[in-house]
C-alpha positions as CSV (number, residue, x, y, z in Angstrom):
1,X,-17.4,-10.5,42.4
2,X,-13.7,-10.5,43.1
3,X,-12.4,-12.6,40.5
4,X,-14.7,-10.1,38.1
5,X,-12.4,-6.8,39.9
6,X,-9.2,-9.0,39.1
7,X,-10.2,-9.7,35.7
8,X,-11.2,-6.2,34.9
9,X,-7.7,-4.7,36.6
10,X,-4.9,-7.5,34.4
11,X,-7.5,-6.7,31.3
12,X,-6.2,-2.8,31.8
13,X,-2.7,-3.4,32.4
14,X,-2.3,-5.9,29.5
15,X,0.2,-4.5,26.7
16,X,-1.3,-4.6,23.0
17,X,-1.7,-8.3,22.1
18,X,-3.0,-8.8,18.5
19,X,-3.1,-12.7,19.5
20,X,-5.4,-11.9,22.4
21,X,-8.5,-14.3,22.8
22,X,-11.1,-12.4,23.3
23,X,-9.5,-9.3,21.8
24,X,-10.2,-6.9,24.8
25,X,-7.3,-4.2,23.6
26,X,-9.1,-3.8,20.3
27,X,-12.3,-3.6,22.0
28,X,-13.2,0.0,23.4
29,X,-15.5,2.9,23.0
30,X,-14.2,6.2,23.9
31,X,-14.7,9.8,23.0
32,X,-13.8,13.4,23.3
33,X,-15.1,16.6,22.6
34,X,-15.5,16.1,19.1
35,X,-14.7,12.5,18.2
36,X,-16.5,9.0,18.7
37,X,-13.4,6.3,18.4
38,X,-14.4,2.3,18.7
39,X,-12.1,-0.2,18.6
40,X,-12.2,-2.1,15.2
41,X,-12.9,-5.7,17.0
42,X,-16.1,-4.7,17.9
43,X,-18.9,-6.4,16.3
44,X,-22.0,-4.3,15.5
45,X,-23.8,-6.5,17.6
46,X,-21.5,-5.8,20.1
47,X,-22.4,-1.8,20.0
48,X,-26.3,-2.1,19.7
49,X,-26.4,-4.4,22.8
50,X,-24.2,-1.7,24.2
51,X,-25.7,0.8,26.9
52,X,-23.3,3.8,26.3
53,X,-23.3,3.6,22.6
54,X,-25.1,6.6,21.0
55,X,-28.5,5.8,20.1
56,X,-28.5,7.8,17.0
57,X,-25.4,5.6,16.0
58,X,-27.2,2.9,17.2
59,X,-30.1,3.5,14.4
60,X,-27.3,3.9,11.5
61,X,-26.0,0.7,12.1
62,X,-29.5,-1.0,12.0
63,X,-30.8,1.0,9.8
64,X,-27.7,1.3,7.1
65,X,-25.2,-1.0,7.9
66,X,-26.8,-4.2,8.6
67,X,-28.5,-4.4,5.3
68,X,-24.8,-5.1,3.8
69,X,-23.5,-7.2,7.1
70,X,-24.2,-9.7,9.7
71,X,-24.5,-8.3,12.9
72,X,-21.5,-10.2,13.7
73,X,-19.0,-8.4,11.7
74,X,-16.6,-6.8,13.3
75,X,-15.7,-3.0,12.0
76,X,-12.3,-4.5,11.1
77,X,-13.6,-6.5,8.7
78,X,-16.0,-4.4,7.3
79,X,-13.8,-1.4,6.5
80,X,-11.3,-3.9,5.0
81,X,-13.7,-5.3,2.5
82,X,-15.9,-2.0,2.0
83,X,-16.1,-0.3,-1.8
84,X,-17.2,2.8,-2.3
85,X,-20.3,2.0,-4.4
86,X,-21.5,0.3,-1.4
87,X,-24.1,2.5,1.1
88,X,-21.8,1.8,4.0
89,X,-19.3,3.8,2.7
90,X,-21.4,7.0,1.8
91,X,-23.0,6.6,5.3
92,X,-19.5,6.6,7.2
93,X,-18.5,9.4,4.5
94,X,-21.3,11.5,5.6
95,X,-20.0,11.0,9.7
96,X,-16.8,12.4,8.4
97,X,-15.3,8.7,9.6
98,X,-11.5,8.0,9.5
99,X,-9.7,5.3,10.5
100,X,-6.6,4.5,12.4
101,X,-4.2,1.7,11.0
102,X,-1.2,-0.1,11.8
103,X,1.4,-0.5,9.1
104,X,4.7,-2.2,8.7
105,X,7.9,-0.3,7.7
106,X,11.4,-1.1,7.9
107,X,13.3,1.5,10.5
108,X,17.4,1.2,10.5
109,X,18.9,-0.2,13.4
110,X,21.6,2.2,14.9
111,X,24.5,-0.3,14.3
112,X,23.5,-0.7,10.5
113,X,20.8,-3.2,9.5
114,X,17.1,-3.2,9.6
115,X,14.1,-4.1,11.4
116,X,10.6,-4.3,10.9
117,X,8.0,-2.0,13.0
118,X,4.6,-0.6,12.9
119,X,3.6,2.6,13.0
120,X,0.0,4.5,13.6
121,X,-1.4,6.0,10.2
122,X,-4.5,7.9,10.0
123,X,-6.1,7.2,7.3
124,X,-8.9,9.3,5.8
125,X,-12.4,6.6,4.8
126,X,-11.5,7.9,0.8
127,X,-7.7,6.5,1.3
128,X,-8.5,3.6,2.9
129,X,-11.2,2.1,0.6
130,X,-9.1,3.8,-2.6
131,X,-7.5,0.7,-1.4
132,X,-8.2,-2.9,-2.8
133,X,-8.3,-5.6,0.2
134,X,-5.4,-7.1,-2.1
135,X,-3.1,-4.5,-1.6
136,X,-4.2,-3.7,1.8
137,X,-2.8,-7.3,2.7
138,X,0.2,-6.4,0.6
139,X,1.1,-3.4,2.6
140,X,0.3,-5.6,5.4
141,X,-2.0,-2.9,6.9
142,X,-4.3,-3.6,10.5
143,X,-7.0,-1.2,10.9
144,X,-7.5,-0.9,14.9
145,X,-9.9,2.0,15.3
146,X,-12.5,4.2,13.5
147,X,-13.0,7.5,14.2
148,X,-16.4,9.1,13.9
149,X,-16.7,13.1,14.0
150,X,-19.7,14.3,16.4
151,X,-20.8,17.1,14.4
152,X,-21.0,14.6,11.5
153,X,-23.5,12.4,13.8
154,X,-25.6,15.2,14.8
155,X,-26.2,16.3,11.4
156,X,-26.6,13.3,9.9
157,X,-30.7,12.6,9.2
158,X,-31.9,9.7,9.7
C-alpha cells in the first residue's frame, strides 16, 4: 500500500519524458467546464475499462471507432494515420475534437546561433488530417492530447 502512495507521488512530480516506459505523462483524462482532454497514449481499451470515462464516449468508441481499430490503438496513433473518408474522422468532427501537438522549430539563441525547441500548437481535427502522416513525420509533429468539446458529446446521437 505504501510503495503504491510512493509510486503514485514520483509519477506526479515526473517532468515530461517522451522516453517514459509506461508513458504515465501522456496518460490522463481531465476536463473542464466545456472540454473533455485525454492524453494521446491512451489506448481505447484503456478508456472503456476506465470508470470515470463518460459512458456516452464510452459507446462512440465501441460503437464507431473500433470498427476501424484494435482496441489497442492508442489515440496517438490513430489521429496520425486517420483520413478523412474514414468514419472516425466524421465522428470526432461531429464532437467538435481538436488536437494538441508538439512541433519543432528553430528559436535564435541570444548570443547568435540556433536551437531546436518545441512548441504547443492547437490544431483543429480538419488541419491535422489535411495532413499526410508523410509530412506529419516531416514537420516532425507529436500529437499529445485531444480535445473533445462537451456540448459536441451531448448532442451527438448515438
Amino acid at each position: 500500500m505504501e510503495d503504491e502512495k510512493i509510486k503514485k507521488r514520483k509519477r506526479s512530480h515526473m517532468s515530461l519524458n517522451i522516453d517514459s516506459k509506461d508513458n504515465a505523462d501522456f496518460k490522463y483524462e481531465m476536463n473542464d467546464l466545456t472540454i473533455l482532454y485525454y492524453g494521446a497514449r491512451y489506448s481505447y481499451q484503456e478508456i472503456i475499462d476506465d470508470k470515470i470515462t463518460n459512458f456516452k464516449l464510452k459507446r462512440i468508441i465501441m460503437d464507431y471507432f473500433l470498427r476501424e481499430v484494435t482496441p489497442d490503438t492508442t489515440i496517438e496513433s490513430h489521429l496520425y494515420y486517420m483520413t478523412k473518408e474514414s468514419q472516425s474522422y466524421l465522428v470526432y468532427d461531429q464532437l467538435k475534437a481538436k488536437v494538441r501537438v508538439s512541433e519543432p522549430y528553430l528559436r535564435k539563441k541570444l548570443f547568435g546561433g540556433q536551437e531546436q525547441v518545441y512548441r504547443e500548437v492547437i490544431y483543429s481535427l480538419q488541419e491535422l488530417v489535411s495532413m499526410s502522416p508523410e509530412e506529419k513525420k516531416s514537420k516532425g509533429i507529436l500529437i499529445r492530447e485531444i480535445q473533445i468539446s462537451k456540448l459536441g458529446l451531448m448532442a451527438f446521437t448515438l
